[in-house]
Every structure is written in structure tokens, then in C-alpha cells.
C-alpha positions as CSV (number, residue, x, y, z in Angstrom):
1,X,-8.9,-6.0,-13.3
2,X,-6.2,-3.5,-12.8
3,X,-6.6,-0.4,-10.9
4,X,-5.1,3.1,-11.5
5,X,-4.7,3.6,-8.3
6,X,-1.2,1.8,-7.0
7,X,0.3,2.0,-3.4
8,X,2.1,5.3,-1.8
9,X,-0.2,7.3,-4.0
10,X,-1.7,10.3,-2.1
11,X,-5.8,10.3,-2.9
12,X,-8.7,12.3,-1.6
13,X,-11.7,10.6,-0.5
14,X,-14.7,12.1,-2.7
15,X,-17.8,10.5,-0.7
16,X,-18.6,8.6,2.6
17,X,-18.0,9.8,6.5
18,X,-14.1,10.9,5.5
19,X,-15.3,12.9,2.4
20,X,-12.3,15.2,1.9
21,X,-9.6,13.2,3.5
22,X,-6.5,12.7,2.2
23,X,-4.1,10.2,2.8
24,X,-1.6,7.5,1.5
25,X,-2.4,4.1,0.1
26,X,-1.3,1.3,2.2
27,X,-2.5,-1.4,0.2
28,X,-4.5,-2.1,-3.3
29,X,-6.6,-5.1,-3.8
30,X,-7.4,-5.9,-7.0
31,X,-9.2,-9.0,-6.4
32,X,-11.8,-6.9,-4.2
33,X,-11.6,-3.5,-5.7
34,X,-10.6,-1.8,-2.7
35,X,-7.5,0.5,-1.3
36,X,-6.2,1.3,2.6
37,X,-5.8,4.5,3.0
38,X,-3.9,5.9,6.1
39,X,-5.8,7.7,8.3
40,X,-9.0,7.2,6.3
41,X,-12.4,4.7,7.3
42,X,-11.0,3.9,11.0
43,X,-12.7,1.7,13.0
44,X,-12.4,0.6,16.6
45,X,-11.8,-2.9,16.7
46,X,-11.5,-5.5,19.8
47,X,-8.7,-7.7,19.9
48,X,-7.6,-10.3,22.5
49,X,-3.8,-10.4,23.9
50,X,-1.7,-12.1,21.8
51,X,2.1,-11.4,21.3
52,X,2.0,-8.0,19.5
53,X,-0.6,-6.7,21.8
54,X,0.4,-8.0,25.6
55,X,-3.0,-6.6,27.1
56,X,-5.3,-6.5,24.0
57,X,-8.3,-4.1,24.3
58,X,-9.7,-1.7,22.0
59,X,-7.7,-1.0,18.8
60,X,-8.3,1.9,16.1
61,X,-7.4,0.1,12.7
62,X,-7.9,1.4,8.9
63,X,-10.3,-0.4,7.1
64,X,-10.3,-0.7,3.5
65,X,-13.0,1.9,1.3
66,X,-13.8,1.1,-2.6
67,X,-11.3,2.6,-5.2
68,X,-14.5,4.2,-7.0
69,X,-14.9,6.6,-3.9
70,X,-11.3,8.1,-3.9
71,X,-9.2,10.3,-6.0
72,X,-5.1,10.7,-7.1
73,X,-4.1,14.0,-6.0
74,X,-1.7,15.2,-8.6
75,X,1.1,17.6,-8.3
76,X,-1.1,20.9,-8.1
77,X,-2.5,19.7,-4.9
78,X,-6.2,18.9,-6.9
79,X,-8.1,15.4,-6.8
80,X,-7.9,14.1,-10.2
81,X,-9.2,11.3,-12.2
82,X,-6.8,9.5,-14.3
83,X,-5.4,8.8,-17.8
84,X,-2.9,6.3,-19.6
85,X,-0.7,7.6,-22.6
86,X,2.2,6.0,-24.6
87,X,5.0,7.9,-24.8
88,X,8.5,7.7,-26.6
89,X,11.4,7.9,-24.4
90,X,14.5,7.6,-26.9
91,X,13.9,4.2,-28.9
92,X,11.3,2.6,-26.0
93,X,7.7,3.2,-25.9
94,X,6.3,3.8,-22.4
95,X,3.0,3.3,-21.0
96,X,2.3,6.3,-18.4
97,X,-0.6,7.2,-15.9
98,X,-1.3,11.2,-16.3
99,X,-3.5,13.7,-14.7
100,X,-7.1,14.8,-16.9
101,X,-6.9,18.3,-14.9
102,X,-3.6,19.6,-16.1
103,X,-2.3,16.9,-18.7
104,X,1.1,16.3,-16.4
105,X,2.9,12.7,-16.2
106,X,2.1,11.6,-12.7
């Protein structure tokens, strides 16, 4: 299934702990139905030592949230669900994702 929600958009969480976060989206997973979201859903998580982390120890780390529980913030700072729309740039026909709250191109 494809999402509407593609990496380095900003989003607003709408429900859960973070509920009115905002942040940028790392990573999408399809397969899953889930987004990363910087600074969003962070858990502490023990690692050993290994070569990125010499001494190990308690790391804070993002975990992923489902894409139903967050939002594309649009241009007029709002959280926004979204739309697709064709629309004819000279000769081609373009698919584009748009905003329901104020009908602009995202």
C-alpha cells in the first residue's frame, strides 16, 4: 500500500504520549505502515559496546508510531489530512498530493 505520507515531511502527532508533537519523517515503511519521526515516540534503549558506541549504556532512540496517528503540516502551519489531484502542467499531466484545509499543492 502506498502512503501519503513520504520522508522529510513535517507531521503532527494527533494521538498517543507525544499528541501535539511535530517533527520530521526519518523514515516510511510501507510494508509495516509506520513512519520515524524525529524527536517523536523516544525510548531508552540498552545497547552493548560495539564500534559506534565504545562504552555502550543507555541510549535514547526514536521508535517508529503508525501513519494513521499523525498528520502533514501544510504551509499555513495547520495539521492536515491529505488529497491527490491531476493537474496539467503544459502538455504533461501530473499527479499531486494537496492540503483538504486550504486546497494548496503541497
Amino acid at each position: 500500500m502506498k502512503l501519503k505520507i513520504k520522508k522529510d515531511d513535517v507531521v503532527e502527532v494527533i494521538s498517543g504520549d507525544d499528541k501535539g508533537k511535530t517533527g520530521r519523517v526519518l523514515l516510511v515503511d510501507p510494508k509495516k505502515m509506520t513512519v520515524l519521526v524525529e524527536g517523536v515516540n523516544i525510548h531508552i534503549k540498552h545497547e552493548k559496546p560495539n564500534q559506534r558506541n565504545q562504552n555502550g549504556g543507555r541510549v535514547e532512540k526514536e521508535f517508529p508510531i503508525h501513519y494513521s496517528n499523525v498528520l502533514l503540516v501544510d504551509s499555513d502551519k495547520n495539521a492536515t489530512r491529505i488529497g491527490f489531484r491531476t493537474e496539467t502542467k503544459g502538455s504533461e499531466t501530473v499527479r499531486v498530493r494537496y492540503s483538504k484545509n486550504n486546497n494548496k499543492v503541497i
